[in-house]
PATORRO-650559 format. One record per residue (C-alpha): residue number from 1; residue in one letter; y, x, z. Coordinates in pm, whole numbers, padded with zeros to 5 digits. Layout:
# residues N
pos, code, py, px, pz
NUM, A, Y, X, Z
...
This chain:
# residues 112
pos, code, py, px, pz
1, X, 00126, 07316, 11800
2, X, 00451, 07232, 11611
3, X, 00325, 07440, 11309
4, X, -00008, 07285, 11301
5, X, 00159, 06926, 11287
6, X, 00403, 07035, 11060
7, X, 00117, 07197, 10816
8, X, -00121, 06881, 10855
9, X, 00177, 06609, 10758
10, X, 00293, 06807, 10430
11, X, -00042, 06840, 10341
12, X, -00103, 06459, 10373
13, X, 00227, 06421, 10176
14, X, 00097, 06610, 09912
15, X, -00190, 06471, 09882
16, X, -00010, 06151, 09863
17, X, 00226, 06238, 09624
18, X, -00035, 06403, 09402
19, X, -00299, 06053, 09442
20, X, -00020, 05855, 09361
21, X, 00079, 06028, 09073
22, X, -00273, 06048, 08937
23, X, -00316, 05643, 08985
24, X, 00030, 05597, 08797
25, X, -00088, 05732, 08525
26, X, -00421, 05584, 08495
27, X, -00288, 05225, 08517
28, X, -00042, 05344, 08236
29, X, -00312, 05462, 08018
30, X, -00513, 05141, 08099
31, X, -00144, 04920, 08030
32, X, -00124, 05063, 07701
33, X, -00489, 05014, 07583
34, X, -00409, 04646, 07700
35, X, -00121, 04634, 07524
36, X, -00306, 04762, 07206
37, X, -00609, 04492, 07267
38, X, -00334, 04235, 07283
39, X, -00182, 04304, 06963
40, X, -00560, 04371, 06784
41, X, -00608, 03997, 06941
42, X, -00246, 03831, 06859
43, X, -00356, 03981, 06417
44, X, -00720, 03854, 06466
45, X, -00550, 03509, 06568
46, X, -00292, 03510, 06280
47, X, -00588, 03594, 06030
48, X, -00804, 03316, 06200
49, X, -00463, 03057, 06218
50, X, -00420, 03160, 05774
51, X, -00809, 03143, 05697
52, X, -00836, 02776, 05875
53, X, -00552, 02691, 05694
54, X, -00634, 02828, 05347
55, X, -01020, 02628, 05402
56, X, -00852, 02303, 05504
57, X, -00604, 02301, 05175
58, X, -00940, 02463, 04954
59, X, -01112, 02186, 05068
60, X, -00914, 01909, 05102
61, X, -01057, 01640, 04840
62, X, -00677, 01669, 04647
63, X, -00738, 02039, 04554
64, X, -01131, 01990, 04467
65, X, -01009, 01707, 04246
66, X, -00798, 01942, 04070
67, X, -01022, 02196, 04028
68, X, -01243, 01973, 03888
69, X, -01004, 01814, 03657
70, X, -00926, 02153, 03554
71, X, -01291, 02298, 03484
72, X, -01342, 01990, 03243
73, X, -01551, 01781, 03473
74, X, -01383, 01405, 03490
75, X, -01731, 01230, 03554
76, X, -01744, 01380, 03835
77, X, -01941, 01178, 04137
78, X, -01948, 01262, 04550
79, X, -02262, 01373, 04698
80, X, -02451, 01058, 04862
81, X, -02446, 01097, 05245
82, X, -02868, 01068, 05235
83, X, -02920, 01379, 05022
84, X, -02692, 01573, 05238
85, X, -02898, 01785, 05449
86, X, -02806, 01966, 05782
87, X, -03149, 02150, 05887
88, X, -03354, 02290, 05623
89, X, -03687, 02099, 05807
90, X, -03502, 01779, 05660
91, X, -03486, 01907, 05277
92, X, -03885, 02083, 05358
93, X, -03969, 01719, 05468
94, X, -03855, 01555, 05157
95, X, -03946, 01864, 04934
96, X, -04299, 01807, 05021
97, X, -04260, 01398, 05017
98, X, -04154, 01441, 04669
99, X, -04422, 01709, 04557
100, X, -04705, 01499, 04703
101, X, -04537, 01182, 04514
102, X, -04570, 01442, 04173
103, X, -04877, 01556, 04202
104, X, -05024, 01201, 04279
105, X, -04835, 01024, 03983
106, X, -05000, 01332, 03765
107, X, -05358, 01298, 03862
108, X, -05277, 00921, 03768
109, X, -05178, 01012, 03441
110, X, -05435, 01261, 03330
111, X, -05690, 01012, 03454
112, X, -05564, 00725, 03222
């Protein structure tokens, strides 16, 4: 009876020992790929934070001025906010206002 007891509860230690051994090092192979998605996010954040910052100074109406200035062109004139276009249905819309318009004021003048 003693042996059987003694057999069963270092067989459950074992098993124990060997479970918890196996768990450890699963949750360290999962801490280190966490630890390498971390740092893959922290770069992808730094190259995010530098290209925001590189399009805001690109972009900023100083440096375009300059670049103009520098490419020759001093007559240079801003885009009017009504032939800015955010959906290309708008500019189809006004592409086909403007083609009817041409093809109407040409029929005129070929019948004069």
């Amino acid at each position: 009876m003693f042996k059987t007891k003694f057999i069963i509860s270092t067989i459950i230690i074992i098993s124990f020992l060997v479970i918890t051994s196996v768990i450890k090092n699963k949750t360290r192979i999962i801490e280190k790929q966490i630890s390498n998605l971390n740092i893959k996010i922290l770069s992808k954040k730094k190259n995010i934070n530098e290209a925001q910052l590189d399009f805001h100074y690109l972009t900023s109406p100083a440096e375009i001025e300059k670049k103009l200035n520098l490419v020759g062109l001093n007559d240079y004139q801003p885009i009017e906010y009504s032939k800015i276009f955010f959906d290309i249905l708008d500019f189809n819309k006004i592409q086909s206002k403007f083609s009817k318009l041409r093809n109407y004021n040409e029929t005129k003048i070929k019948k004069k």
